[in-house]
C-alpha positions as CSV (number, residue, x, y, z in Angstrom):
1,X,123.4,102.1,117.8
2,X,121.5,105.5,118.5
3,X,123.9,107.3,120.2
4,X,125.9,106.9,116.7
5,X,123.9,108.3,114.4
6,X,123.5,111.8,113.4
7,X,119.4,111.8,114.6
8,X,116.2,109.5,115.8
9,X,113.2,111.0,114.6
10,X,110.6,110.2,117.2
11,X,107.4,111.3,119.1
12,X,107.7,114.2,121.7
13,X,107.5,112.0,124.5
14,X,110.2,109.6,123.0
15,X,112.8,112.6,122.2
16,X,112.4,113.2,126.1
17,X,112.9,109.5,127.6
18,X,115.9,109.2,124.7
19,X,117.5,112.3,124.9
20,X,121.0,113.0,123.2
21,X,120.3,112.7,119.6
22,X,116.4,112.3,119.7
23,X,114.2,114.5,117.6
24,X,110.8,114.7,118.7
25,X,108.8,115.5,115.5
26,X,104.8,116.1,115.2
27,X,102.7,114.9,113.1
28,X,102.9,116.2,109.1
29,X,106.6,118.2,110.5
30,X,109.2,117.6,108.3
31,X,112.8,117.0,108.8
32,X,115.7,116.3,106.2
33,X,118.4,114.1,105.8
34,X,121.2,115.1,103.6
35,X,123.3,112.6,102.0
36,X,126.1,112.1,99.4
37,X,126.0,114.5,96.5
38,X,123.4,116.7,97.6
39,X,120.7,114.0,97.6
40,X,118.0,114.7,100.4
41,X,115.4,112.6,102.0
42,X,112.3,114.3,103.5
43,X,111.3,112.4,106.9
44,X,107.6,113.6,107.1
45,X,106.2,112.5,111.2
46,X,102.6,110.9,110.3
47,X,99.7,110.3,112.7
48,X,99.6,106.8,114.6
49,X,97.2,105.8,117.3
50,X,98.1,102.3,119.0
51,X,94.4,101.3,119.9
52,X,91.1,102.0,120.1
53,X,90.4,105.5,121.8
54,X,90.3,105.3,125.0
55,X,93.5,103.4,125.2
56,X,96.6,105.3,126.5
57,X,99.6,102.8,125.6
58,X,101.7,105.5,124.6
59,X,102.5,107.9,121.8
60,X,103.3,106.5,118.3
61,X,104.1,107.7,115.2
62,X,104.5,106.6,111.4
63,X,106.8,108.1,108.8
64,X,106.3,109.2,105.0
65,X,109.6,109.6,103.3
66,X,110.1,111.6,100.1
67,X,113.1,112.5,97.7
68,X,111.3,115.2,95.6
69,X,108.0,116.0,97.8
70,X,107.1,114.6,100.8
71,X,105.3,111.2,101.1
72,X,106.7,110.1,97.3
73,X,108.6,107.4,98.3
74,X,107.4,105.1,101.6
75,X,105.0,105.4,104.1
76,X,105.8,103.5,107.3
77,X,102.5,103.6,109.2
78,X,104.4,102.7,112.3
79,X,102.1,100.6,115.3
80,X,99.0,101.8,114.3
81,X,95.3,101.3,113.1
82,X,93.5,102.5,110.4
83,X,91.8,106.0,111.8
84,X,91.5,109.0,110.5
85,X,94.9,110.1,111.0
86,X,96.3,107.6,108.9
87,X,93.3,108.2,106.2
88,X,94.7,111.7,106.0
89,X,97.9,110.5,105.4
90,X,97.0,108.6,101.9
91,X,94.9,112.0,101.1
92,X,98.4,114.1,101.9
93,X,101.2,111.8,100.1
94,X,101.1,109.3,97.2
95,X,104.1,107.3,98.5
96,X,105.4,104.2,96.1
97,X,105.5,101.7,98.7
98,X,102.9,101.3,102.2
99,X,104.6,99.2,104.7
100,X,101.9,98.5,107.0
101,X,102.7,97.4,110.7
102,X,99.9,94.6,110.8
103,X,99.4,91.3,113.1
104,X,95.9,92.7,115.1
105,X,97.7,93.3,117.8
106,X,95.8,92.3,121.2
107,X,98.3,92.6,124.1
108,X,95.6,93.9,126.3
109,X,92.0,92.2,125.9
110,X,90.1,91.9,122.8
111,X,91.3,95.0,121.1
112,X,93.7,95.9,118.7
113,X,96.7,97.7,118.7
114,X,98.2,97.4,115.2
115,X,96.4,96.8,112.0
116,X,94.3,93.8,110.8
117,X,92.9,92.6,108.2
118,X,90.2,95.3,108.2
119,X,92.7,98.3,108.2
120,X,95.3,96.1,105.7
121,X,92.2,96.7,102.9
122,X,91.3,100.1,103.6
123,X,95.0,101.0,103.1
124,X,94.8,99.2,100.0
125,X,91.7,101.0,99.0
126,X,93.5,104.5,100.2
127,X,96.5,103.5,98.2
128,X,95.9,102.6,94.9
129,X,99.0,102.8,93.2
130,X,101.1,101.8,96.1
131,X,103.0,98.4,96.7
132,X,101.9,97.0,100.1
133,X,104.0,95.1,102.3
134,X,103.3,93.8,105.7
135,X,105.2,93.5,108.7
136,X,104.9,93.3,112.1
137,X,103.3,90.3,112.0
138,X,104.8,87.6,113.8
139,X,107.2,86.7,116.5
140,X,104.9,88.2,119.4
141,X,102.4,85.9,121.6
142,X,99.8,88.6,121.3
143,X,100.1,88.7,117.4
144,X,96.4,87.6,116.5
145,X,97.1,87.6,112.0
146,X,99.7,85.9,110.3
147,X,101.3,87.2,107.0
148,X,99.4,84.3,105.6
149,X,96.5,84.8,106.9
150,X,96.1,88.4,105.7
151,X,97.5,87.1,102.4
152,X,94.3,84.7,102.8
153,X,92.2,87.6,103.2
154,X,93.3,89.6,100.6
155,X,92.9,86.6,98.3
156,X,89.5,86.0,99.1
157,X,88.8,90.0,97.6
158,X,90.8,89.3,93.9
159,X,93.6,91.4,95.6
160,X,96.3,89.2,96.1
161,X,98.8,91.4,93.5
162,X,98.5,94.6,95.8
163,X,100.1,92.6,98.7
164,X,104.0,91.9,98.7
165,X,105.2,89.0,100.3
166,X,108.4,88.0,101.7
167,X,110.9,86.1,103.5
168,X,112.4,86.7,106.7
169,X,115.9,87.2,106.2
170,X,116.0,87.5,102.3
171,X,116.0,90.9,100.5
172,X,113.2,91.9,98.6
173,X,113.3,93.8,95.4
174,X,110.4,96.0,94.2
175,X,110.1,97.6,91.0
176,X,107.7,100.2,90.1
């Protein structure tokens, strides 16, 4: 599929392994999609780290996407924690809609790689007025947090309404 689209916006590292179409971006570059019409679509690079420090497991990155300014629309956090990269990030862009890659990732001892529950409610502390929805979640042996289980956790804090759910497989519709 990537060798037939126009770009892939990646890390540095990741343009290099990929090559042909591969864009390596840094963090808070932007790049823009034209479409139909005129319409554009900022794709803003945003800061990721996949562990704890310490742990090389690669470069990562997140993406904040805009129509009017940057970050206005989504934030995809990408395979992250919450650090204070991604805390920049919600002080930088107001974005409609936080998809959070979360499932405590612990491929590699008692660490995580992705976001818990922990970095789930600082994002919704860091983003207010955002819809949350969270992915990354399940399907992977070294997943440690369920969807429902960070549903769980937000419950237990009144804030079950910040945290879309969904369904595998079905579309989901958000209106804001």
């Amino acid at each position: 599929m990537l060798p037939k689209v126009g770009a892939v916006y990646t890390t540095m590292s990741g343009a290099q392994r990929l090559g042909g179409n591969a864009v390596g971006i840094d963090p808070f570059e932007a790049r823009f999609l034209e479409g139909k019409d005129s319409q554009r679509l900022i794709v803003t690079a945003t800061p990721a780290r996949h562990g704890p420090v310490g742990v090389e497991a690669g470069d990562v990155v997140g993406f904040a996407l805009g129509a009017e300014q940057p970050g206005d629309l989504i934030y995809i956090t990408g395979d992250t924690l919450w650090f204070d990269g991604t805390a920049e990030v919600a002080r930088k862009f107001s974005p409609r809609i936080v998809i959070l890659h979360t499932g405590a990732a612990e491929p590699r001892g008692r660490f995580h790689m992705t976001m818990g529950s922990e970095d789930a409610l600082e994002a919704a502390r860091a983003f207010p007025d955002a819809a949350l929805i969270a992915v990354h979640n399940e399907g992977w042996g070294h997943l440690r947090e369920s969807q429902d289980q960070l549903a769980e956790v937000f419950a237990s804090f009144n804030l079950s309404k910040r945290l879309t759910r969904f369904e595998k497989g079905e579309a989901l519709t958000i209106s804001w």
